[in-house]
C-alpha positions as CSV (number, residue, x, y, z in Angstrom):
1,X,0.0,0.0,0.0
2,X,1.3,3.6,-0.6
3,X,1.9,5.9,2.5
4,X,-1.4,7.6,1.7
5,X,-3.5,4.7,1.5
6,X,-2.0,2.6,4.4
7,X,-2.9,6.0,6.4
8,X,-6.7,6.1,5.4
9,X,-7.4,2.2,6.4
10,X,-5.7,2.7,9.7
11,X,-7.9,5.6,10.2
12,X,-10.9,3.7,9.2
13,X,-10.0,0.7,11.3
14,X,-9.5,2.5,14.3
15,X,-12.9,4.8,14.3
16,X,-14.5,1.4,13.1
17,X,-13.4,-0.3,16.4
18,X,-15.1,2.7,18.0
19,X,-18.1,2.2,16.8
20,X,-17.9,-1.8,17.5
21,X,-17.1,-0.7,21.3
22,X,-20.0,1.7,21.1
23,X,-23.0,-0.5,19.8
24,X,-21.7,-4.0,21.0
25,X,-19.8,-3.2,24.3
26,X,-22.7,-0.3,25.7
27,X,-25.8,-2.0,23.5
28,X,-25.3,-5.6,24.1
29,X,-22.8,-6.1,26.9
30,X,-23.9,-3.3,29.4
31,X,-27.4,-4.6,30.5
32,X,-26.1,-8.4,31.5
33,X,-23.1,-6.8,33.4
34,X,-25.8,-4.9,35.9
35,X,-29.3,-7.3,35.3
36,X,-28.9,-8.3,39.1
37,X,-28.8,-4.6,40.0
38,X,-31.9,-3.3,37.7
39,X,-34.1,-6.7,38.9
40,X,-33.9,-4.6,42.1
41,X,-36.0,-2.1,40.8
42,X,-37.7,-3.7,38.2
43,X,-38.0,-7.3,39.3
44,X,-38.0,-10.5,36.8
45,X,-37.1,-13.7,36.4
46,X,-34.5,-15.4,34.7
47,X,-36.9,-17.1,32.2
48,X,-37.9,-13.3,31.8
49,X,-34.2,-12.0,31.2
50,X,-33.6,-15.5,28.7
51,X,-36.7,-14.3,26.9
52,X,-35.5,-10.4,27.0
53,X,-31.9,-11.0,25.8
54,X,-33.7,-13.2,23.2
55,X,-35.5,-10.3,21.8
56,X,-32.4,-8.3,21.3
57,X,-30.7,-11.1,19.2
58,X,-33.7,-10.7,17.1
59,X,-33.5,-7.5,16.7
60,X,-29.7,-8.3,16.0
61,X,-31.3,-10.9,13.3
62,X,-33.4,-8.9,11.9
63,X,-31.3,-6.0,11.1
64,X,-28.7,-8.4,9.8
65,X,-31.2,-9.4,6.8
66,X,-31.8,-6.0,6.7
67,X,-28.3,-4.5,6.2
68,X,-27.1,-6.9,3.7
69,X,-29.7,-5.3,1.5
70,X,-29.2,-2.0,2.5
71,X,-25.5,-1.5,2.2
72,X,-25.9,-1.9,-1.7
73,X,-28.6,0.8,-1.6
74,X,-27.9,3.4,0.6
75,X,-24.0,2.7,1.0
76,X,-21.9,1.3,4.1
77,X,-20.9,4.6,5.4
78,X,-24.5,6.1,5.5
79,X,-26.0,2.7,7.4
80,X,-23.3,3.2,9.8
81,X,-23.6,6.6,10.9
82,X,-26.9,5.8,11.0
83,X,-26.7,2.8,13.2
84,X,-24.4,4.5,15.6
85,X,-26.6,7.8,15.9
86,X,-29.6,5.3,17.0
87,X,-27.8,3.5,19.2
88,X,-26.9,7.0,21.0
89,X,-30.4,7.8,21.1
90,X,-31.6,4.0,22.4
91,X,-29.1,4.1,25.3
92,X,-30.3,7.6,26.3
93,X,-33.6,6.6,26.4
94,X,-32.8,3.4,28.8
95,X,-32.4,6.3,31.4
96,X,-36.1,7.0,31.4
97,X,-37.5,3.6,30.9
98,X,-40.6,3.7,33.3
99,X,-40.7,-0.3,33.3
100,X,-39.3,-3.1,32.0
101,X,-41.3,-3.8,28.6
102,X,-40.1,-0.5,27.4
103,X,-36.7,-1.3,28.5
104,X,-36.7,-4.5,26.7
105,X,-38.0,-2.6,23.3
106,X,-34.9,-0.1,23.7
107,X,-32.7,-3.2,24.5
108,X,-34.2,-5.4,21.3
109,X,-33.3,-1.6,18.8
110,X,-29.6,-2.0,20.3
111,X,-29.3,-5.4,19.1
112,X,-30.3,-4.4,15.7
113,X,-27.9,-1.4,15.9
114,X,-25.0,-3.4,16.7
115,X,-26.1,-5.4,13.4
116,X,-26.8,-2.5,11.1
117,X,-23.1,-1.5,11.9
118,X,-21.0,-4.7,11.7
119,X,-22.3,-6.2,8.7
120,X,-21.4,-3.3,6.1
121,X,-18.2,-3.4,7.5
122,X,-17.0,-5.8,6.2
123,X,-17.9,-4.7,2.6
124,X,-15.6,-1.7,3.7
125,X,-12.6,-4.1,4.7
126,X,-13.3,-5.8,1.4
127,X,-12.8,-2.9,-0.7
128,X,-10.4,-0.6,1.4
129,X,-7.4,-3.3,3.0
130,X,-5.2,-5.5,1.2
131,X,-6.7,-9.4,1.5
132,X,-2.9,-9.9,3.4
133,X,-4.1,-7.9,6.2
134,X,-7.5,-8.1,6.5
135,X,-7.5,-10.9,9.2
136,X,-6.1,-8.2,11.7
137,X,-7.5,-5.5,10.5
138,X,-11.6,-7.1,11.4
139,X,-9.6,-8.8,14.5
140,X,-9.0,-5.4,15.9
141,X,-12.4,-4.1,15.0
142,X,-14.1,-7.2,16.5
143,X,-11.9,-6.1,19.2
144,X,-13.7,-3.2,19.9
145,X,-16.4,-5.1,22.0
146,X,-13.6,-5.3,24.6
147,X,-13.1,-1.8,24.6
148,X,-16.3,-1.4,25.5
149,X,-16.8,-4.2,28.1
150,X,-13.4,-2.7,29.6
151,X,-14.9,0.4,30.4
152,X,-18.2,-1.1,31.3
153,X,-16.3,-2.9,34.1
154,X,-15.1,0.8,35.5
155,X,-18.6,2.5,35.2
156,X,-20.2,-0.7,37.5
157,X,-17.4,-0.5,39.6
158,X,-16.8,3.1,40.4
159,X,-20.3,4.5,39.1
160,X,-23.1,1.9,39.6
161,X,-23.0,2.0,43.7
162,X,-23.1,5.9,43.5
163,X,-25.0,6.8,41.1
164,X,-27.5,3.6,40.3
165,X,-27.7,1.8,36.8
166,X,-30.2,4.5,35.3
167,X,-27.5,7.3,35.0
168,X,-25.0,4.5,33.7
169,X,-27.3,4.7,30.3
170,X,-27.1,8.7,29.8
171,X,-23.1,8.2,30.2
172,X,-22.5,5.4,27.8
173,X,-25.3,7.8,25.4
174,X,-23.1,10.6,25.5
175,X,-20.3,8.8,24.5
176,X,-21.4,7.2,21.7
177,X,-23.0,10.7,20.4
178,X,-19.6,12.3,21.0
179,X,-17.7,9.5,18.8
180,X,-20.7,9.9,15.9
181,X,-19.1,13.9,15.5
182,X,-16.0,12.5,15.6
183,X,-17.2,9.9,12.7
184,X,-19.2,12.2,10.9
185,X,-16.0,14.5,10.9
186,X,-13.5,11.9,9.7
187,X,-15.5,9.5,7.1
188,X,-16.2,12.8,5.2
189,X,-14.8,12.3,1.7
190,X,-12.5,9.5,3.0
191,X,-14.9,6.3,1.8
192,X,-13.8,4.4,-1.4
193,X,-15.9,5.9,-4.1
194,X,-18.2,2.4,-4.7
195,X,-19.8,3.6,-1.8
196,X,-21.0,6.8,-2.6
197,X,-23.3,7.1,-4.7
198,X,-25.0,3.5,-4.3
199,X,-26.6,1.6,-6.9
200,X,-30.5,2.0,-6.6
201,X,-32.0,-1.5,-4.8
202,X,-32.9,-3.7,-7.4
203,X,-36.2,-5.2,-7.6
204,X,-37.0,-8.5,-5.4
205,X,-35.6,-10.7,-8.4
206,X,-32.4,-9.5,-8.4
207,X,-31.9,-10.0,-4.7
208,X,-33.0,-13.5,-5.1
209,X,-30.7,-13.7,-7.6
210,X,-27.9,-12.4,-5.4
211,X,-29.0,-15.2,-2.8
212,X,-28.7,-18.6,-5.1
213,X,-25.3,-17.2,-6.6
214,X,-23.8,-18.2,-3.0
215,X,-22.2,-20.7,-3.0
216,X,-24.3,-23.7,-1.6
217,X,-21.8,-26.1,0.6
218,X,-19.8,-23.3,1.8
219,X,-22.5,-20.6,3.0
220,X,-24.3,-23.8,4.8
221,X,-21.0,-24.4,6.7
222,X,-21.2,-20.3,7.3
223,X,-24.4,-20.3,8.8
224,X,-24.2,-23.7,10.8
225,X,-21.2,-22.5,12.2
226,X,-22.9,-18.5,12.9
227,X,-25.6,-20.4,14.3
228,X,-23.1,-22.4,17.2
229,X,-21.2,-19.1,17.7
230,X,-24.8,-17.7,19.0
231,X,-25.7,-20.6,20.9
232,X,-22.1,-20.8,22.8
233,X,-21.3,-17.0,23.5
234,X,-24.0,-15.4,23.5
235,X,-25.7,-17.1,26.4
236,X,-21.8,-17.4,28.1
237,X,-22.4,-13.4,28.7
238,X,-25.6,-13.2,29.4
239,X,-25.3,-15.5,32.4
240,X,-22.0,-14.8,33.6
241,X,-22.5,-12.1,36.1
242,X,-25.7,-13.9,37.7
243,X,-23.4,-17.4,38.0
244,X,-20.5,-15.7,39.9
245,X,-22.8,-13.9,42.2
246,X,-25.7,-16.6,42.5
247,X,-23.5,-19.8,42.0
248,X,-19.9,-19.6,42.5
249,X,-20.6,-17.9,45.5
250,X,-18.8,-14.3,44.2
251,X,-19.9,-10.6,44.3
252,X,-20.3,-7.9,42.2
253,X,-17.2,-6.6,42.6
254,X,-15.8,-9.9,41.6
255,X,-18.1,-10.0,38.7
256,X,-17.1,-6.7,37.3
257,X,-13.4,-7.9,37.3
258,X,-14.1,-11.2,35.6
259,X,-15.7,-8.4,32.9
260,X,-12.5,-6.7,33.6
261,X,-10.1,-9.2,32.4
262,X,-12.4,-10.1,29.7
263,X,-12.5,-7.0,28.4
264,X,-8.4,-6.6,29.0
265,X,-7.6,-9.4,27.3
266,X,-10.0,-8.8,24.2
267,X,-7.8,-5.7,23.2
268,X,-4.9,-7.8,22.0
269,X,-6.7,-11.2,20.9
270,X,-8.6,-10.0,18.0
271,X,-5.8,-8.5,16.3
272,X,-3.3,-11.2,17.9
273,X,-5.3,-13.9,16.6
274,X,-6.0,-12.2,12.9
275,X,-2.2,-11.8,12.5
276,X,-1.6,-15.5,13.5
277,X,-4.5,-16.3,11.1
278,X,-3.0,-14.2,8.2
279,X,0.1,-16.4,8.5
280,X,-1.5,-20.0,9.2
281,X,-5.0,-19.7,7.1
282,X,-8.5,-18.1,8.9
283,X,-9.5,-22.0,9.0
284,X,-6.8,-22.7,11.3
285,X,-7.2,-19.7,13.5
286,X,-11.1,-21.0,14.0
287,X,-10.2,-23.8,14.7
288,X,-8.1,-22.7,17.3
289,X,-9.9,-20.4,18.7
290,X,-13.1,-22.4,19.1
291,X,-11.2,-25.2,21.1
292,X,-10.3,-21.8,23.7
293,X,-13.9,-21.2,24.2
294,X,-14.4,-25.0,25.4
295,X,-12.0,-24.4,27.2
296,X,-13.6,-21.4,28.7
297,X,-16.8,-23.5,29.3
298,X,-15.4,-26.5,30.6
299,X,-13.1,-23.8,33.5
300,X,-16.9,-22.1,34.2
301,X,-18.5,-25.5,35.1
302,X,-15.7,-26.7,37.3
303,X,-16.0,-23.4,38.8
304,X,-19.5,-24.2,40.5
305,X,-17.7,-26.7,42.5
306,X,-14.9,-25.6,44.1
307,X,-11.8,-23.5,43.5
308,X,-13.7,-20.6,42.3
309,X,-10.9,-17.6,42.0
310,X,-8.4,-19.3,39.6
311,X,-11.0,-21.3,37.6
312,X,-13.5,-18.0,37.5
313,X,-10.3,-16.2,36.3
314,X,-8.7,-18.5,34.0
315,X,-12.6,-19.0,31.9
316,X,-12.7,-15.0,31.7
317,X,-9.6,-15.2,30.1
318,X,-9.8,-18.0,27.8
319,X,-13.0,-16.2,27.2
320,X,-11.5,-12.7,26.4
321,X,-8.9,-14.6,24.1
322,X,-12.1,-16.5,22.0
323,X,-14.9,-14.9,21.6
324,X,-13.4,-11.4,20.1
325,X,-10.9,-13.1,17.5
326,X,-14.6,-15.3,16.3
327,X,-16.2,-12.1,15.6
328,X,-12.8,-11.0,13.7
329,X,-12.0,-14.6,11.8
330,X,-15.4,-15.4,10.8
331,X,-16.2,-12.5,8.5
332,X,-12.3,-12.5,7.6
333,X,-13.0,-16.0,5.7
334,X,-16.4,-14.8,4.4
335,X,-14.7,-11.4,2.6
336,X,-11.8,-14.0,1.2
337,X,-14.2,-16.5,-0.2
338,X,-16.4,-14.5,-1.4
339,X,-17.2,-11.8,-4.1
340,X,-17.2,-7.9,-3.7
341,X,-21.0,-7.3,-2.5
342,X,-21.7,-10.9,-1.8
343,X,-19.5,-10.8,1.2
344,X,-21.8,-8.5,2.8
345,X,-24.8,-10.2,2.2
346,X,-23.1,-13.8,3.4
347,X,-22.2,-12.4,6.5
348,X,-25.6,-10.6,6.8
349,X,-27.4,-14.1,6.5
350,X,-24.7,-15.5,8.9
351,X,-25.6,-12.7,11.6
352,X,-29.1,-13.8,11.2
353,X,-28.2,-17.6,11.8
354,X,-26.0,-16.0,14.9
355,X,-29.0,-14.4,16.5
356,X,-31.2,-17.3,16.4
357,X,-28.6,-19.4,18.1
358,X,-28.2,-16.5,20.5
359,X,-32.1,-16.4,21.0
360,X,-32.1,-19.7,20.9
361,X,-29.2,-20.2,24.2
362,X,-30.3,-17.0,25.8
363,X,-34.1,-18.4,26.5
364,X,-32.9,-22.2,27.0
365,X,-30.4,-20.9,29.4
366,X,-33.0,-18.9,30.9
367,X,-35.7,-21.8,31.0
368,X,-32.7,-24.2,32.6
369,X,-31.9,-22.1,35.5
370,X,-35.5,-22.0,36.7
371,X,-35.8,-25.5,36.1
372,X,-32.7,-26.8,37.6
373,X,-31.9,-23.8,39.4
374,X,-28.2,-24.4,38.3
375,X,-26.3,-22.8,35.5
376,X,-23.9,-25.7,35.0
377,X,-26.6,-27.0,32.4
378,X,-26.4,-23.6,30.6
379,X,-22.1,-24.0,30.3
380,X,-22.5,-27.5,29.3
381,X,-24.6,-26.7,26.1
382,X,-22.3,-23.9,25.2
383,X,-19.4,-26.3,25.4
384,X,-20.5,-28.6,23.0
385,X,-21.6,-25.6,20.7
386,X,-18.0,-24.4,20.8
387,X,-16.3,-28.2,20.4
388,X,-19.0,-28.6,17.3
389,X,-18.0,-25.4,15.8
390,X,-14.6,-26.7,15.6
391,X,-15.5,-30.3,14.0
392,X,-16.9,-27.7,11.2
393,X,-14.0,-26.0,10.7
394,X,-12.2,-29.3,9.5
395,X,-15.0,-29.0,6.4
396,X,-14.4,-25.7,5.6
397,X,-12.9,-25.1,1.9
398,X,-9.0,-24.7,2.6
399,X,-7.2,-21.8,2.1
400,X,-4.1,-20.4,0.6
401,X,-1.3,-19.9,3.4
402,X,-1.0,-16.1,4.3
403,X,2.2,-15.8,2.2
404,X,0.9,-16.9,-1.2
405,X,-1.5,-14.3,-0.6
406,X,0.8,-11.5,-0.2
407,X,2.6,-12.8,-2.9
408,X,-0.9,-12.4,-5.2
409,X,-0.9,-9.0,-3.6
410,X,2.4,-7.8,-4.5
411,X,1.9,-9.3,-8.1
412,X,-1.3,-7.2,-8.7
């Protein structure tokens, strides 16, 4: 890449990762960090929170269909300015929630926020970085979530006692409306010229058309393997904080660290993992990475029965080093197996098959506690989720090692 050009993708991969921490860290991650604090004041059960973080990985699925479509018609840049200016406005609104219906409604839009913005992304990493560095470059932007859960862990432990969990929502708001100027400022102009101007939406033909030029075997393995991701971390989040302070006998100080480390170790694994996978193949770095997150289940379920510290600290970290290079890897092998424009919609479909396993895990794990009033059950399904996701990454179409890329790179 010339000096110009290598400047203008870091630019965009860092205010990309912003927006990641934004809608995924404040709009997914912040409620199931503090649910036993708001069932104070607005009480539920735990069938009721499955059922609630179920709704906002439908709202995640929806908008996932959604923005596949609407990246070729109203351009990435547009849909994610947009995305990020809603999510401002659904967090602020959280502070005012009179009960917990509307909360869940403002909870359900920051799902589909945290869609609207990921999926056109990765048409942007398509068209703007070289396919030799793309693996790091959506690493570090699936990275972002850790940013976000990072300083999560600082607001619930300096802020929440304080100040309470409404005021928590007008913070993380402001923030994310601050970084939209910033966005707004910087993405002015700087956008490759395929996405200004986008085509009109075709007609319903056309889009079907789009759809059955996928490739068959390989978008199958894409969505079977979305749909695990859902199931297995998902669910691990949403349940975290209640089975340290419920189950393993911890409080919520203790929970906000395990967040802590998560978040910590999150910073470097996406782009850690995405330059390892640049070198030894996306496939392998799945693969990899998916045998972590058993790992990460299997430390949680030992964790209800003894030893609590080391085990609770050692899943949070297997966790931190898992789940943010998936989010990186996945869409990685999507943009270099597929075609310009069909990227985007692949991954949209795969999103949608990753909120109904996370609607899917987040309602079964809910239904489970109250019925075995035990989250081990919960763990144990996410564990064989995450050891299945790796038996499909021995199908996955192989790829060229890292270095014949670059080679195809320097040739072009």
């Amino acid at each position: 890449m010339m000096p110009a050009q290598a400047h203008r993708s870091l630019d965009v991969v860092l205010l990309f990762t912003g927006f990641i921490a934004s809608t995924y860290g404040f709009g997914l991650y912040l409620f199931p960090a503090m649910v036993e604090t708001v069932r104070i004041d607005m009480p539920f059960s735990y069938a009721a929170m499955g059922s609630i973080t179920g709704g906002v990985q439908a709202g995640f699925m929806l908008c996932a269909l959604l923005a596949g479509f609407m990246t070729l018609r109203f351009g990435a840049t547009a849909l994610i300015l947009g995305s990020v200016a809603v999510c401002a406005l659904a967090l602020a609104g959280l502070t005012i929630a009179p009960d917990i219906a509307i909360a869940a409604m403002l909870l359900t839009v920051l799902g589909g926020c945290a869609a609207a913005v990921w999926v056109p992304m990765v048409d942007v990493v398509h068209t703007l970085i070289p396919r030799r560095h793309q693996a790091k470059a959506l690493g570090l932007m699936s990275s972002g979530t850790s940013y976000g859960v990072f300083l999560n862990s600082f607001l619930l432990t300096d802020l929440l006692g304080p100040l309470g969990w409404r005021p928590l929502w007008g913070i993380s708001g402001g923030l994310v409306a601050a970084l939209l100027m910033i966005g707004i400022v910087r993405l002015r102009g700087r956008m490759p010229r395929s996405d200004h101007g986008a085509p009109a939406f075709g007609a319903a033909p056309s889009a079907l058309s789009r759809l059955r030029a996928l490739p068959a075997g390989l978008s199958a393995l894409v969505l079977c393997m979305m749909l695990l991701n859902g199931l297995a971390c998902m669910p691990f989040q949403t349940y975290l904080s209640p089975f340290i302070e419920r189950e393993a006998h911890g409080s919520a100080v203790e929970a906000a660290q395990a967040w802590r480390i998560i978040g910590l170790t999150g910073m470097v694994s996406g782009f850690a993992m995405g330059a390892l996978a640049d070198r030894i193949t996306v496939r392998r770095g799945l693969l990899l990475t998916y045998l972590v997150l058993a790992g990460a289940c299997a430390l949680l379920v030992a964790a209800a029965h003894g030893g609590q510290d080391a085990l609770l600290t050692g899943a949070a970290l297997a966790f931190g080093l898992s789940f943010y290079p998936i989010f990186g890897l996945v869409p990685a092998y999507v943009s270099q197996t597929s075609k310009e424009g069909d990227a985007a919609l692949l991954f949209a479909l795969g999103n949608i098959a990753l909120g109904m396993g996370g609607i899917i895990g987040n309602m079964l794990g809910g239904y489970l506690k109250d019925l075995t009033e035990s989250f081990v059950p919960i763990y144990l399904m996410m564990l064989g989720a995450a050891l299945l996701s790796a038996v499909i990454c021995l199908f996955l179409p192989k790829q060229r090692s890292s270095l014949v890329s670059q080679a195809t790179e320097v040739a072009r």
